[in-house]
C-alpha positions, -999 to 999 in steps of 0.1 A, spaced: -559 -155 -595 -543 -122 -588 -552 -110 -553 -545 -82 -526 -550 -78 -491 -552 -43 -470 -542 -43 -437 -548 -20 -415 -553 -10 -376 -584 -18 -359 -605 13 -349 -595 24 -317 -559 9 -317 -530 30 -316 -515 42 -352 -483 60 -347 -469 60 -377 -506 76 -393 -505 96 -362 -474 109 -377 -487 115 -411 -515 135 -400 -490 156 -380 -466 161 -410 -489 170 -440 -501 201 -428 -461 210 -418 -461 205 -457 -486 225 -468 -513 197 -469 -549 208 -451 -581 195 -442 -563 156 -437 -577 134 -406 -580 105 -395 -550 90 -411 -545 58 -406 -514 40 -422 -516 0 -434 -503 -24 -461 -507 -41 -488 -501 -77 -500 -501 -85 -535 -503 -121 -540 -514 -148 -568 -531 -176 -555 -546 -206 -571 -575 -212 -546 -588 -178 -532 -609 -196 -504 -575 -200 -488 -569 -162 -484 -593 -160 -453 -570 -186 -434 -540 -168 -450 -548 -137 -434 -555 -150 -403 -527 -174 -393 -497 -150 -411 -503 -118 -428 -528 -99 -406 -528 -96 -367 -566 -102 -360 -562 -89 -328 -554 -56 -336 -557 -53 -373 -585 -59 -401 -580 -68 -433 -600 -68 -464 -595 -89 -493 -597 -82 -532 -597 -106 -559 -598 -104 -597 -604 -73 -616 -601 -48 -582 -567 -65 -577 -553 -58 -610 -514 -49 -606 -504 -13 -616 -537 4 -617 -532 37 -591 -553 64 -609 -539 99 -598 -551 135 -606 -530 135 -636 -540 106 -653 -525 63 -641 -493 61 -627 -475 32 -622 
């Protein structure tokens, strides 16, 4: 079973690197952007999905500081990023 995880900062934790982000778009044109908050994704297949919790929290994720949320089957299908223009890939 196909899978992904997003993981991101906690509220209230320090984000640098989306504080950055925030600070650069509008340096390139890019208005009305807040609240940037910059993460990652893990693309993974996985046999059991009822692992992933226990994945999360023992190696990819930082429960302390970080949340995560998990997406199985049809929402973690690989390649599908709509844009403006139509899919990209």
């Amino acid at each position: 079973m196909r899978a992904r995880v997003l993981i991101r900062p906690k509220a209230g934790i320090l984000d640098p690197q989306g504080q950055a982000v925030e600070r650069a778009l509008p340096a390139l044109g890019f208005t009305g952007v807040s609240e940037v908050h910059v993460g990652r994704l893990v693309e993974l297949e996985v046999q059991d999905e009822s692992q992933l919790p226990a994945m999360c929290e023992r190696l990819l994720a930082n429960p302390l500081i970080e949340e995560y949320e998990i997406q199985t089957g049809h929402t973690a299908a690989w390649g599908e990023r709509a844009s403006e223009e139509g899919t990209a890939a």
